[in-house]
VEXDREN-2710 file (C-alpha; in Angstrom, 1 decimal):
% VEXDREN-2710
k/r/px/py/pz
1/UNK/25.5/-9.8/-9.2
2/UNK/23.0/-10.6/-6.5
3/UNK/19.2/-11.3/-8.1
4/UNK/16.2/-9.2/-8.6
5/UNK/15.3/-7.0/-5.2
6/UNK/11.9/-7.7/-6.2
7/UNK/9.3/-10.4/-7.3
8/UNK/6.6/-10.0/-9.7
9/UNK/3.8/-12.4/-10.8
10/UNK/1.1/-12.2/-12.9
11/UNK/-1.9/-14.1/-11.7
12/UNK/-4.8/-13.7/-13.7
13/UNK/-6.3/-10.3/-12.5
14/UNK/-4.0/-10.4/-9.6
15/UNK/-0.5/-8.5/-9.6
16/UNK/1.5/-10.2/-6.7
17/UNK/4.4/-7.8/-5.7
18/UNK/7.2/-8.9/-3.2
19/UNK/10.1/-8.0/-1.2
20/UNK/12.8/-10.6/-1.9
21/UNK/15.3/-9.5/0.3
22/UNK/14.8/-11.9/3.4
23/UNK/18.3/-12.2/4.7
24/UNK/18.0/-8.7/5.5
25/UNK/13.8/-8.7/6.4
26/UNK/13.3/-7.0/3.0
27/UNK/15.1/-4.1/3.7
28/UNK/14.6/-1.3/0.7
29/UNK/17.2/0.0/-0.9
30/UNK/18.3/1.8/-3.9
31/UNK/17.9/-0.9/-6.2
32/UNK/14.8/-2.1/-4.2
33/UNK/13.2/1.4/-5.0
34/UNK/14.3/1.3/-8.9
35/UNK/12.8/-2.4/-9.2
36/UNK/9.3/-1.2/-7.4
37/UNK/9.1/1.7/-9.5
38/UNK/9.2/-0.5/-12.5
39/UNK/6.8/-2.9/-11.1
40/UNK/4.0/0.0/-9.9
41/UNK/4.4/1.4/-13.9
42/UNK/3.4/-1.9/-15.0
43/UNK/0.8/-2.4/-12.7
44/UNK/-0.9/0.9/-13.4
45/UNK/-0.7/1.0/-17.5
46/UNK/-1.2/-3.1/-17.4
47/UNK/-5.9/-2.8/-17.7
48/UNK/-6.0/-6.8/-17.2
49/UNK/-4.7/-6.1/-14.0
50/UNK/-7.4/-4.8/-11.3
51/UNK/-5.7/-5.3/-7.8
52/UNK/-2.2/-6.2/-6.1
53/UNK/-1.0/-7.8/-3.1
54/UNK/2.1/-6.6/-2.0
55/UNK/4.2/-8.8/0.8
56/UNK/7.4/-9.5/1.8
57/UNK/9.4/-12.9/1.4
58/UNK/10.0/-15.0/4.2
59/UNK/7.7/-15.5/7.6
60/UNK/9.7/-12.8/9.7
61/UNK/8.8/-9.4/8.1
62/UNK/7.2/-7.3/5.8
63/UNK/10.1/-4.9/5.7
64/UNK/12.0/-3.2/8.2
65/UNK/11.8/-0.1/5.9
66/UNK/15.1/1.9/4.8
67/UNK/18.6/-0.3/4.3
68/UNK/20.3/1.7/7.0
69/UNK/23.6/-0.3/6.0
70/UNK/23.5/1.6/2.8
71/UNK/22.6/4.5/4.2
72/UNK/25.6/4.9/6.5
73/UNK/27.6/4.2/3.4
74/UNK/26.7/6.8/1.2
75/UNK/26.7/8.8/3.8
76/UNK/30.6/7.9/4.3
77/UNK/31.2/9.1/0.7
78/UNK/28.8/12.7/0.6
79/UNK/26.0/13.3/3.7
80/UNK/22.4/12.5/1.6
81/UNK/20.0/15.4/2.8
82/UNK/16.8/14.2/2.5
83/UNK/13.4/14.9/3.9
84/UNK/9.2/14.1/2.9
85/UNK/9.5/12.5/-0.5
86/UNK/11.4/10.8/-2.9
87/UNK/11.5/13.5/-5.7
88/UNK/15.0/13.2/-7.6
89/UNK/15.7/9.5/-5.6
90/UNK/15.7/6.5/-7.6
91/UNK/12.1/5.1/-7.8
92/UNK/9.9/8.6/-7.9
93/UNK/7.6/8.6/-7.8
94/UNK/7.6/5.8/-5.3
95/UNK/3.7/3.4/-3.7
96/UNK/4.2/6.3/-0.6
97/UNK/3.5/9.0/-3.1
98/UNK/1.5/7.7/-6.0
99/UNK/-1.6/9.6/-5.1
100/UNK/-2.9/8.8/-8.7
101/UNK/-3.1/5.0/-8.2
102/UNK/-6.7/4.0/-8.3
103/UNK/-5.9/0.3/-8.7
104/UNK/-6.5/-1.2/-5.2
105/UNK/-3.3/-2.8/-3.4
106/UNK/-4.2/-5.1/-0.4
107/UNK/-1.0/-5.2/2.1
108/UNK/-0.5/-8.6/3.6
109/UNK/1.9/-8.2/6.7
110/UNK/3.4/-11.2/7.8
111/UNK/6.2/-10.1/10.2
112/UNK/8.1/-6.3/11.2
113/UNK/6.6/-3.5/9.2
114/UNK/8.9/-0.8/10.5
115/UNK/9.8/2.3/9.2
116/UNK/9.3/2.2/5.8
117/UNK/8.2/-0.5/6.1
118/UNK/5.0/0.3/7.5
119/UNK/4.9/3.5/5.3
120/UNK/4.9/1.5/2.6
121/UNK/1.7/-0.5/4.4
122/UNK/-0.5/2.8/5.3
123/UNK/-0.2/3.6/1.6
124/UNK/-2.2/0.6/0.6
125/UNK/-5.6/0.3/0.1
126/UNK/-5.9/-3.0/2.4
127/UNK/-3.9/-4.2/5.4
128/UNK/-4.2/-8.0/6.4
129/UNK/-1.6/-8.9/9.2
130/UNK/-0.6/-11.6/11.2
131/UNK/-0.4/-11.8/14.6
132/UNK/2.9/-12.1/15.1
133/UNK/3.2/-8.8/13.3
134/UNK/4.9/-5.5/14.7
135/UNK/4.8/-1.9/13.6
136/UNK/6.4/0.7/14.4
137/UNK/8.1/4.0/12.8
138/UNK/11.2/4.3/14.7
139/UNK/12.8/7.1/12.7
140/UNK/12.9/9.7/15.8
141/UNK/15.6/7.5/17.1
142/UNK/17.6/7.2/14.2
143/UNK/17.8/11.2/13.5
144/UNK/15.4/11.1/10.7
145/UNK/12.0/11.6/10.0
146/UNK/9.0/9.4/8.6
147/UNK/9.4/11.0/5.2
148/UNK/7.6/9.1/3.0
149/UNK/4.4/10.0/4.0
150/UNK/4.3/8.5/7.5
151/UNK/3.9/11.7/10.0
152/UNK/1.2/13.0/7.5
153/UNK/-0.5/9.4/7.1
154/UNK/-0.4/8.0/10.5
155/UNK/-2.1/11.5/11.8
156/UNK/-4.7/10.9/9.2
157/UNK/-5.3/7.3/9.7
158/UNK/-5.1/7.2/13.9
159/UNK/-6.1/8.8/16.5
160/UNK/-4.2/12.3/16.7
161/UNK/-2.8/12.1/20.2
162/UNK/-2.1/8.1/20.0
163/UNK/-0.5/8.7/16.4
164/UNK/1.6/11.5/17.6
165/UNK/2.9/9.4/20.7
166/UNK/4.3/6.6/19.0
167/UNK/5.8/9.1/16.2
168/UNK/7.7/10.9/18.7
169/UNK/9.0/7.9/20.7
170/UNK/9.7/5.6/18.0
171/UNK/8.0/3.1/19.8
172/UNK/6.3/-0.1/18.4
173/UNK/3.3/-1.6/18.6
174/UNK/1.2/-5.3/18.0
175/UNK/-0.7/-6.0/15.0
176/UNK/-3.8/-6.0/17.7
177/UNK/-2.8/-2.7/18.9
178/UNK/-3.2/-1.7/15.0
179/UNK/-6.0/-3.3/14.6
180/UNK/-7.7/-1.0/17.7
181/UNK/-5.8/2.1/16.1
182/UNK/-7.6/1.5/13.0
183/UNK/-4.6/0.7/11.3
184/UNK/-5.3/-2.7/9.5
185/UNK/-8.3/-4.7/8.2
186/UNK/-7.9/-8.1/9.8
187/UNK/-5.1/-9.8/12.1
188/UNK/-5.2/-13.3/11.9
189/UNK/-2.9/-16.3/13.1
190/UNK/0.0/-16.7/10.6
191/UNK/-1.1/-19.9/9.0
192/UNK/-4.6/-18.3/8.1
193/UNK/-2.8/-15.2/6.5
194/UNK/-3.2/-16.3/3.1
195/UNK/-6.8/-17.5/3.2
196/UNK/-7.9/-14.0/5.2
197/UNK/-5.7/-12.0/2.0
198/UNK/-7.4/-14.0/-0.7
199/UNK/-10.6/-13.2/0.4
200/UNK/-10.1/-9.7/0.6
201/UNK/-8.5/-10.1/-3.3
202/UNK/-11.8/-12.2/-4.1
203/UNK/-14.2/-9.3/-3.0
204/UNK/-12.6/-7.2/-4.6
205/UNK/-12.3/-8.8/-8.1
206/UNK/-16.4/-9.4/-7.5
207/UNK/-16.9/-5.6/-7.7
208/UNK/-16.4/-3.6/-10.8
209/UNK/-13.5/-2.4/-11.6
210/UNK/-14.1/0.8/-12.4
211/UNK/-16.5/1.4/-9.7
212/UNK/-13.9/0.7/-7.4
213/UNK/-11.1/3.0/-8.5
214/UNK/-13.5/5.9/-9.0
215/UNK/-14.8/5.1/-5.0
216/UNK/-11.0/4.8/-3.9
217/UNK/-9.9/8.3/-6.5
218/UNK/-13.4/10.3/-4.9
219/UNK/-13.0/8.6/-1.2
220/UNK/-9.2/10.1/-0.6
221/UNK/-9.6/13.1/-3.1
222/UNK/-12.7/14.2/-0.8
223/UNK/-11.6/13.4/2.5
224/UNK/-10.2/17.1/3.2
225/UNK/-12.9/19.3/1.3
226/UNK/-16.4/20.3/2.5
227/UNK/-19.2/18.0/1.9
228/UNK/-20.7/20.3/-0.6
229/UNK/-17.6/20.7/-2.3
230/UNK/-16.9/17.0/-2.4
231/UNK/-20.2/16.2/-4.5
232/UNK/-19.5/18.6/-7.1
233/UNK/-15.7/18.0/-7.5
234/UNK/-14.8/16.2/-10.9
235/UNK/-13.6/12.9/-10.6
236/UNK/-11.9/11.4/-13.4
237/UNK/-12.3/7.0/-12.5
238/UNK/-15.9/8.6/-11.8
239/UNK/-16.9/10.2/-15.0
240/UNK/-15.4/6.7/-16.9
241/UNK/-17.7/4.6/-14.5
242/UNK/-20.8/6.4/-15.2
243/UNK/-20.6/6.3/-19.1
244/UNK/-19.1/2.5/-19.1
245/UNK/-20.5/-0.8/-20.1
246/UNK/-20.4/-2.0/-16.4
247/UNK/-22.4/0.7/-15.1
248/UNK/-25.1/-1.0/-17.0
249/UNK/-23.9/-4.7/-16.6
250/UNK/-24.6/-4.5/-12.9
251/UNK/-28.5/-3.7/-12.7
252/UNK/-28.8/-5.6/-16.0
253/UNK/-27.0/-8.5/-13.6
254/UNK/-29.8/-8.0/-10.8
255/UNK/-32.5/-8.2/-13.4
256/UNK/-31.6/-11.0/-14.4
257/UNK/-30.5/-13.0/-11.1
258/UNK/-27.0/-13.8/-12.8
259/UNK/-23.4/-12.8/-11.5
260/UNK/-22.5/-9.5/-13.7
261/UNK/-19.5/-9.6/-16.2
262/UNK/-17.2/-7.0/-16.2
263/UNK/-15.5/-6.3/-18.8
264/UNK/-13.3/-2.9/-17.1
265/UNK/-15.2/-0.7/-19.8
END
């Protein structure tokens, strides 16, 4: 029986998650799904945990998204109808559509993020590639659909007519296009890929943790309603922030010219 789909690694307040299929450029499938789902569980109930890089293996790609392979061959057996979500599929609720997570996850792209691939990147929090990578959601070509969450995400996170474009054609596009489209934090040559990641993980471990997730939980709960409406929505990270020990570390911190301690409480 071939080995786990996926790796997971516990490094100090650092959950490192990655795609261990490289013979097929970490290509998701079933089992991939299952294995994530497991991971993500853990991630969220796990409190010493407070951000996680997901990647794929290999220098070639991120992932090229859906194993089509196995998707022809269920096929063969019974025709899988599917469309926007993963509801009833192994791995639901899958990254694509855990709107809940308030844990930060920093994307590092080091190769193709197609498909799912790169449905799986506009779903994090973070997106560092390297220049060699490509995007793309080729899916109109295929007879499919971008259905986990990439025709709704990409028309949020791009420009609409640009978005729309490349989600009708299928075609790709550089990691310096992305970076123009908004797409991605930082592109940076392959060999300084880790250090530009790490220091995205080290900023983020300097902040509090609680005052991140409730900025992440009120910054995408609030992006569709009406400003007034936004400030007086109740925001659950939010109400633990204000009544926690590290909302009074910080100033305490200041006062005292020392780095704060946070204790996630």
């Amino acid at each position: 029986m071939a080995g786990p789909r996926v790796r997971y690694e516990k490094d100090g307040r650092v959950a490192r998650v990655t795609l261990d299929r490289p013979e097929v450029l970490n290509a998701m499938d079933l089992r991939t799904h299952a294995e994530l789902a497991e991971v993500w569980d853990d991630f969220e109930a796990d409190d010493d945990l407070w951000v996680a890089v997901l990647t794929g293996a290999g220098p070639r790609s991120f992932s090229v998204g859906q194993d089509l392979k196995e998707r022809a061959a269920l096929d063969g057996e019974r025709p899988r109808v599917t469309t926007f979500g993963s509801r009833g599929q192994p791995g639901w609720p899958r990254l694509t559509e855990r709107f809940g997570l308030a844990k930060p996850v920093v994307a590092r792209v080091n190769g193709y993020a197609l498909g799912g691939g790169l449905e799986l990147a506009l779903a994090c929090d973070v997106v560092v590639a390297a220049d060699h990578a490509e995007f793309g959601l080729p899916e109109a070509r295929l007879g499919l659909v971008a259905g986990a969450g990439g025709v709704f995400r990409f028309m949020r996170q791009a420009p609409h007519r640009l978005a729309l474009g490349y989600l009708l054609t299928g075609r790709r596009f550089t990691a310096s296009r992305a970076l123009e489209l908004g797409l991605v934090n930082d592109v940076v040559p392959a060999g300084e890929l880790d250090a530009c990641v790490e220091g995205w993980v080290a900023d983020l471990l300097r902040c509090a943790p609680l005052a991140v997730r409730a900025i992440k939980e009120a910054a995408l709960r609030s992006v569709d309603l009406p400003l007034p409406e936004a400030f007086t929505e109740s925001y659950r990270w939010e109400e633990l922030r204000r009544h926690s020990r590290d909302a009074v570390e910080g100033p305490r911190a200041f006062a005292e010219k020392r780095e704060p301690v946070w204790k996630g409480e």
